[in-house]
C-alpha positions as CSV (number, residue, x, y, z in Angstrom):
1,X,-44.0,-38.3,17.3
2,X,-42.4,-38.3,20.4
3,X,-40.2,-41.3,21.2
4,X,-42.0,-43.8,23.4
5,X,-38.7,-44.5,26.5
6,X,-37.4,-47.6,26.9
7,X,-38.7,-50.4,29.5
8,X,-36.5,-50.8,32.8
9,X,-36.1,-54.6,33.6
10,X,-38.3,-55.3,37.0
11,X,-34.6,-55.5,39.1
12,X,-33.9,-52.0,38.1
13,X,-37.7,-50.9,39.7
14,X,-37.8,-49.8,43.1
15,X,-40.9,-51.1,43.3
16,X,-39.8,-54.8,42.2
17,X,-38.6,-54.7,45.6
18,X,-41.8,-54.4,47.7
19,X,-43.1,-57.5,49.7
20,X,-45.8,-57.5,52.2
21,X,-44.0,-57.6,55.9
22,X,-46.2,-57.9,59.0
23,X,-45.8,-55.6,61.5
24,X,-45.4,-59.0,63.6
25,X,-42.3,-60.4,61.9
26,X,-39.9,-57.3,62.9
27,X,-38.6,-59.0,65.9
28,X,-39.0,-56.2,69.0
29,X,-36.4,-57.9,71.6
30,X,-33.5,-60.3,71.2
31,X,-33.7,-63.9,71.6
32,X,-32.2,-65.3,74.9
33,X,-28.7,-65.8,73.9
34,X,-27.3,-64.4,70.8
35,X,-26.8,-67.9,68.8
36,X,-30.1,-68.9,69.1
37,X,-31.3,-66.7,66.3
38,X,-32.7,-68.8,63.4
39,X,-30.8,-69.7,60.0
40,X,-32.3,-69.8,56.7
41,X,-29.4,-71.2,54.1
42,X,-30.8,-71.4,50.2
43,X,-30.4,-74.5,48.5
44,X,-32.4,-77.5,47.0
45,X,-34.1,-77.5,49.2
46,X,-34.0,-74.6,52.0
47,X,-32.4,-75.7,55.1
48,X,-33.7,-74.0,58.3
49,X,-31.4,-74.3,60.9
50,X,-29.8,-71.5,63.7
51,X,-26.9,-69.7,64.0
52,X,-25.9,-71.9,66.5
53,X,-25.4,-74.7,63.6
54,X,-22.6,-72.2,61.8
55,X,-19.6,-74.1,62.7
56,X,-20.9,-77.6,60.9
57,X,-22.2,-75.2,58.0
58,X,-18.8,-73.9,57.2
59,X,-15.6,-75.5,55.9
60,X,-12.2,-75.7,58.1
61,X,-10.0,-72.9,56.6
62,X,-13.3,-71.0,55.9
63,X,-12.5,-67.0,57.1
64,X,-15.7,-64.6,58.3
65,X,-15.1,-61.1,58.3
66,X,-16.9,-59.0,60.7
67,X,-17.6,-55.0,61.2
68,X,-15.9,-54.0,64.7
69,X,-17.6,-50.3,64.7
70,X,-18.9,-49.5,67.9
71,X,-22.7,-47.8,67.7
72,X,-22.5,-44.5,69.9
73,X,-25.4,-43.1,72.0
74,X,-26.2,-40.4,69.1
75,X,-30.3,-40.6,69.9
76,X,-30.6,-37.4,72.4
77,X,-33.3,-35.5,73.9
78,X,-34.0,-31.8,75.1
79,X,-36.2,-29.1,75.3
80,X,-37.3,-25.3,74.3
81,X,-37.2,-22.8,76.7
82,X,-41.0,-22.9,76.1
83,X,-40.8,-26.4,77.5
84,X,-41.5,-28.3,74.0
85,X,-40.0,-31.1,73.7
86,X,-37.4,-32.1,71.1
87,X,-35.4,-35.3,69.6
88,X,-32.0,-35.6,68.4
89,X,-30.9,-38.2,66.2
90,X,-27.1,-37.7,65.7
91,X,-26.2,-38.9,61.9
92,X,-22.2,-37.9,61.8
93,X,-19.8,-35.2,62.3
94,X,-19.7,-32.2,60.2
95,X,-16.6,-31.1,58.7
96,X,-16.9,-27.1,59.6
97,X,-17.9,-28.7,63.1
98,X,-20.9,-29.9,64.9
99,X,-23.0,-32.8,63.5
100,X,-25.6,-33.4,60.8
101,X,-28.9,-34.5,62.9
102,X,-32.3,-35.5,62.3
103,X,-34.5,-33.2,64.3
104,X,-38.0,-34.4,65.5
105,X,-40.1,-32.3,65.2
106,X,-37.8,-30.4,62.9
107,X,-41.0,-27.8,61.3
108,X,-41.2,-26.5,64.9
109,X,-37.5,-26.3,65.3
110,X,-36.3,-23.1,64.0
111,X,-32.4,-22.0,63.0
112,X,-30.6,-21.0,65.5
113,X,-33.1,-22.1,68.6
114,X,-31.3,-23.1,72.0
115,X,-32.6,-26.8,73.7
116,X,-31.4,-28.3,76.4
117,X,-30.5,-31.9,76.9
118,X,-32.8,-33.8,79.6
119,X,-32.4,-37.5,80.6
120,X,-35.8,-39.4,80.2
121,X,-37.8,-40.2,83.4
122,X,-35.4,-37.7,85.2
123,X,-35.2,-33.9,86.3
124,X,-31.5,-33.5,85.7
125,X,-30.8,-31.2,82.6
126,X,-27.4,-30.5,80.7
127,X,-25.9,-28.7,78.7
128,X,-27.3,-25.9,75.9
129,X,-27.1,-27.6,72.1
130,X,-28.1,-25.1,68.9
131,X,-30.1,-26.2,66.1
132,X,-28.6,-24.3,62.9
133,X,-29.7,-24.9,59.5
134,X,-30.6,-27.6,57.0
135,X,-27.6,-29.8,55.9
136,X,-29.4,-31.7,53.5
137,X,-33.2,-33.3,52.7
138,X,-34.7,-34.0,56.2
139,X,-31.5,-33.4,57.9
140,X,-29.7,-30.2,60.7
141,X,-26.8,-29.0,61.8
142,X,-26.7,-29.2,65.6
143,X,-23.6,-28.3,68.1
144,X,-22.7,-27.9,71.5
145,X,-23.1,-24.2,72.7
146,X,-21.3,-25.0,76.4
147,X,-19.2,-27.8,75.9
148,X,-18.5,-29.8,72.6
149,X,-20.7,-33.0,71.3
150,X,-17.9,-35.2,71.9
151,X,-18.3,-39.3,73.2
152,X,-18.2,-37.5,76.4
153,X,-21.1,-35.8,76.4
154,X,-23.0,-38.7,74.3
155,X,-21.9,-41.3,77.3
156,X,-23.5,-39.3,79.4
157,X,-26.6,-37.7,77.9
158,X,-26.8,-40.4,74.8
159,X,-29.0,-43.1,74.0
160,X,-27.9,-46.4,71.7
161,X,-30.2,-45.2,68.4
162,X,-32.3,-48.7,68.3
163,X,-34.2,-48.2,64.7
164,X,-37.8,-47.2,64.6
165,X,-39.1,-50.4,63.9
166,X,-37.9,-51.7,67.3
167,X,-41.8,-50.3,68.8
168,X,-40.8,-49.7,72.6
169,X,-41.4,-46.2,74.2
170,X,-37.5,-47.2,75.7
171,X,-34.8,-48.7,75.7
172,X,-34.4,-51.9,77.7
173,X,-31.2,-52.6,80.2
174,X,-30.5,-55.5,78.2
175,X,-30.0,-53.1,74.9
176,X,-27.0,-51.5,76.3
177,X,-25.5,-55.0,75.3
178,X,-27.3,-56.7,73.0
179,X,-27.4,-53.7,70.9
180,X,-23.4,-53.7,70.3
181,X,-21.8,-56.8,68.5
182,X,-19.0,-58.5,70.8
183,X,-16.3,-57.5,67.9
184,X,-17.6,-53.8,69.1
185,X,-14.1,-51.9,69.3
186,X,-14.0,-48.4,67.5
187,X,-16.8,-46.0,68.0
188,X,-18.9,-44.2,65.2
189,X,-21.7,-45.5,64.0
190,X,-25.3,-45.0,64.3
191,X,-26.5,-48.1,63.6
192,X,-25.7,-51.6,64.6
193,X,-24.0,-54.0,62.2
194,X,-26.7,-56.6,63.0
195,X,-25.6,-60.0,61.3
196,X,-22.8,-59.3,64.1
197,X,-25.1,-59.3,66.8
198,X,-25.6,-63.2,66.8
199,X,-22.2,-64.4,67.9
200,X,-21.7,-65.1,71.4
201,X,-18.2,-65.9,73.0
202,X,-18.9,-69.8,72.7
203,X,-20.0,-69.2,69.3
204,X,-16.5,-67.7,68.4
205,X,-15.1,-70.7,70.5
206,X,-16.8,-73.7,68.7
207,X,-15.3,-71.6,65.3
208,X,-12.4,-71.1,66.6
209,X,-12.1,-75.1,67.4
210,X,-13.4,-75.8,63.7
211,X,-9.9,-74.0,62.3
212,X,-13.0,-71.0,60.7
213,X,-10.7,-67.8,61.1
214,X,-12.2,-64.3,61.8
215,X,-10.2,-61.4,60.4
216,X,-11.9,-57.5,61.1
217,X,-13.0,-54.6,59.1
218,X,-14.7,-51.4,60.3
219,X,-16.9,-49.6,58.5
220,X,-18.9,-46.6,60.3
221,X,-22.7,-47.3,60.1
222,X,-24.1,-44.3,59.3
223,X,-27.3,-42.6,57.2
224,X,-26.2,-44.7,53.9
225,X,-27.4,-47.9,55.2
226,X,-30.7,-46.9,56.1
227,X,-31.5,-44.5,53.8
228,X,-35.0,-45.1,52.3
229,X,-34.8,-45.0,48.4
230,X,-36.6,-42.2,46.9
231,X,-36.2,-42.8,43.5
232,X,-38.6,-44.9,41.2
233,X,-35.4,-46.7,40.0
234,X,-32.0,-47.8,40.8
235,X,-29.7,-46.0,38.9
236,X,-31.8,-42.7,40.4
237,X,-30.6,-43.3,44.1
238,X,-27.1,-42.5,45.4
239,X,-25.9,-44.3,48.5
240,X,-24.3,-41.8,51.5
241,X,-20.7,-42.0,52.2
242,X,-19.6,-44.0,55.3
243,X,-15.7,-44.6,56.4
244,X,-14.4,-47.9,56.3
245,X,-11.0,-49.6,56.5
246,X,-9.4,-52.8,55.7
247,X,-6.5,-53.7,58.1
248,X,-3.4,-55.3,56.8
249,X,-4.2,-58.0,58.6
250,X,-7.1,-58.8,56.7
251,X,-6.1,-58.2,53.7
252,X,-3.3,-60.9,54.4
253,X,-6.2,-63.0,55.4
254,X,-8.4,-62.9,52.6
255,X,-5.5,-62.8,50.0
256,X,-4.8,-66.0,52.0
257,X,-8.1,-67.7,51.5
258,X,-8.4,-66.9,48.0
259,X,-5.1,-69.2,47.5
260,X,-6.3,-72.1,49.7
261,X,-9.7,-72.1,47.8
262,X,-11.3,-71.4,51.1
263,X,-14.9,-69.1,51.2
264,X,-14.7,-65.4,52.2
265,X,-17.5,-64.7,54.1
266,X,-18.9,-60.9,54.7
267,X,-21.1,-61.2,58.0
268,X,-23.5,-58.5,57.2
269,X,-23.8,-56.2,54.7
270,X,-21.5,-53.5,55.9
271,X,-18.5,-56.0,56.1
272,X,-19.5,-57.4,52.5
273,X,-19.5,-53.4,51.1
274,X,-16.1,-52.8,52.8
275,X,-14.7,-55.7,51.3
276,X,-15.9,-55.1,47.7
277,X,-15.1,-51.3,48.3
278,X,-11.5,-52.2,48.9
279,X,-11.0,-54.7,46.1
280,X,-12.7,-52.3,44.1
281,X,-9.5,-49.4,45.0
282,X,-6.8,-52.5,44.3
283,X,-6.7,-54.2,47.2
284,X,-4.6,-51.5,48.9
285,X,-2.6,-52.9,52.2
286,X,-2.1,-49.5,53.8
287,X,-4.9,-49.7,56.6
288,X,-6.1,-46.3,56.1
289,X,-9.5,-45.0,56.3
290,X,-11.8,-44.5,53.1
291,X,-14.8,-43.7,52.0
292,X,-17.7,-45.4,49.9
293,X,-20.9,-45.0,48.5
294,X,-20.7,-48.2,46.6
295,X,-24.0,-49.6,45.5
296,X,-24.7,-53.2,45.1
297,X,-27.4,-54.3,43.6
298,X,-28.5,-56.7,40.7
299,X,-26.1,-55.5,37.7
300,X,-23.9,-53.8,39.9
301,X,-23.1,-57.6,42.0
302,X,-19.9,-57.1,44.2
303,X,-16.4,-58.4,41.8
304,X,-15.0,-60.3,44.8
305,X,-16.5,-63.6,45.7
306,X,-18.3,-63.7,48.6
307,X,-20.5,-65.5,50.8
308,X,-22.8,-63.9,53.1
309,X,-24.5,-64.0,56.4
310,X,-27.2,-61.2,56.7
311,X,-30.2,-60.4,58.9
312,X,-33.9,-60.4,56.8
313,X,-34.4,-56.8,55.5
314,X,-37.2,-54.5,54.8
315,X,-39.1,-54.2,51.6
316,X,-37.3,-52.0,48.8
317,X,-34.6,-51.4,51.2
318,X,-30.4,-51.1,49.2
319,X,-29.7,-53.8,51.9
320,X,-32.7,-55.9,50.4
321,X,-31.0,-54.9,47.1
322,X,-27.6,-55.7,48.0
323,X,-28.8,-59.4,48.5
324,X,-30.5,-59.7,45.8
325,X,-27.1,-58.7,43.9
326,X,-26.5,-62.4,45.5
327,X,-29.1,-64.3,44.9
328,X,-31.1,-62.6,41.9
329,X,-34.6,-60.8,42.8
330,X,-36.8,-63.5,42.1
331,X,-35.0,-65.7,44.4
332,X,-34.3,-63.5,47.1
333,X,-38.1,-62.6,47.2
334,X,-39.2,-66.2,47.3
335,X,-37.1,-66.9,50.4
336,X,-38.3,-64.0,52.4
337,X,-41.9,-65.6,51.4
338,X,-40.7,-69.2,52.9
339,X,-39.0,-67.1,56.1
340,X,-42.6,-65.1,56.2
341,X,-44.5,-68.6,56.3
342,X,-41.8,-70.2,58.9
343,X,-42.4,-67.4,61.1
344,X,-38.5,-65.6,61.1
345,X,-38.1,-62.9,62.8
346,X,-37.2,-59.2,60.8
347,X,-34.7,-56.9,61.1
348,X,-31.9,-55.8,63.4
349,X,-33.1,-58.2,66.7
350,X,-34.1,-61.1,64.2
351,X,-33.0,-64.0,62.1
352,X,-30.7,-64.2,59.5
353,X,-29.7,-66.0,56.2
354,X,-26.7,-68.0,54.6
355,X,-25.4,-67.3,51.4
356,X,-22.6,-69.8,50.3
């Protein structure tokens, strides 16, 4: 008789992960100011409240740590010399040159064809690009043919790469901004670190006043984050690897926390992965770029305690996952159903949670 396999718990399904998410609760612009997002923070009971609350929700001594990648304008779009058009989403550089891309509509789109960059709602045209070969499941290689893609060419042909969940034929004025956290300082990701999003400059003031420190770590938002998991379990999907770095500085910082008994707190999810990604490589104080693919998820939890401030996330999504890690599945699920009924807002533009 064949042997009948062994049962996965529920957190190690894919599909344990699922939850019903309106189209209406993925928030489509931000709210007026950046602090006025909304604050779920779990406890007996839930406690709805706004980021604006944040200083009176933390302890003096407390230390945030935020992502200070800046998103570059990798979307991009061009046409055939048959006039068709194309898209361009730029994922990250390639190490033989060029980047890894996702091409829309990429069937179409065969190796080795010229487009040329155009600027919506305008006639002015640029320079030639070359779309090569797959690099990998649903991805390209593209690169310059007249002049390199370099941050020069993406300031001025680019686009800030808001998700497709954010519904808007384009980009609003007010994205430019909005779209970048205010700790934005070193460029290369793809994707917004979104829990950063919400702090405004008097935010950062009232903190600052409350003796709550703010050290920095950059990690590179790239295809990682996103990526949708195509495996019916865990252990089957493998994170991308993105660059991060943990300065000196913050390692001091945290170091220092840990002795006064203070809480750490990752602000998003890419800040809470650098941290543990570090800790995990011995706490090295050398400030130099790595890389990680590290996977958090419920029995893989991060080592380092942490607290966490993090937008609301999509069904069976690693981010979804890496809170989870937090919180337990059960839990974590039963908030998003008492953020669903209080009407939060979803996803990069939306609300966010507490863990402490």
């Amino acid at each position: 008789m064949r042997a009948t396999p062994p049962t996965l718990p529920c957190d190690q399904l894919v599909a344990s992960y699922a939850f019903d998410l309106p189209e209406g609760a993925i928030a489509q612009r931000p709210t007026a100011s950046r602090h006025e997002a909304r604050l779920l923070v779990p406890g007996d009971p839930t406690r709805h409240a706004a980021i604006a609350d944040l200083p009176d929700l933390l302890a003096p001594g407390d230390l945030l740590v935020v992502n200070d990648t800046r998103v570059l304008p990798v979307r991009l779009f061009a046409r055939k010399s048959t006039g068709g058009a194309v898209q361009i989403l730029l994922l990250e550089p390639l190490a033989q040159g060029g980047w890894s891309a996702m091409v829309k509509p990429s069937a179409k789109v065969k190796a080795g064809t010229l487009v040329r960059l155009v600027r919506r709602g305008a006639d002015e045209e640029g320079p030639l690009l070359r779309i090569r070969a797959a690099t990998g499941e649903g991805t390209r290689a593209v690169e310059g043919v007249e002049q390199a893609i370099d941050e020069a060419l993406l300031a001025r042909w680019g686009e800030l790469p808001l998700p497709p969940y954010i519904d808007r034929s384009e980009a609003l004025a007010e994205d430019g901004e909005r779209y970048q956290t205010v700790f934005a300082e070193h460029a290369g990701a793809v994707a917004a670190p979104t829990a950063g999003l919400h702090f405004s400059p008097e935010l950062l003031t009232r903190l600052h006043a409350r003796s709550i420190q703010i050290a920095r770590v950059t990690l590179h938002v790239g295809p990682g984050t996103f990526q949708p998991v195509r495996s019916n379990t865990l252990a089957g999907h493998a994170m991308h690897a993105e660059s991060y770095r943990v300065p000196l500085e913050t390692a001091r910082a945290v170091e220092a926390a840990e002795v006064r008994a203070s809480r750490i707190v990752a602000v998003g999810t890419t800040s809470c992965r650098s941290l543990e990604a570090w800790h995990r490589a011995g706490r090295p104080t050398d400030s130099a770029w790595r890389r990680t693919n590290l996977f958090l998820h419920p029995g893989a939890p991060p080592e380092l305690p942490l607290s966490l401030l993090t937008n609301f996330h999509l069904p069976g999504s690693t981010l979804l996952m890496l809170v989870s890690s937090l919180l337990g599945r059960e839990r974590t699920l039963a908030l998003y159903g008492e953020a669903l009924a209080a009407g939060y807002r979803f996803y990069s533009y939306g609300d966010a949670m507490l863990i402490l």
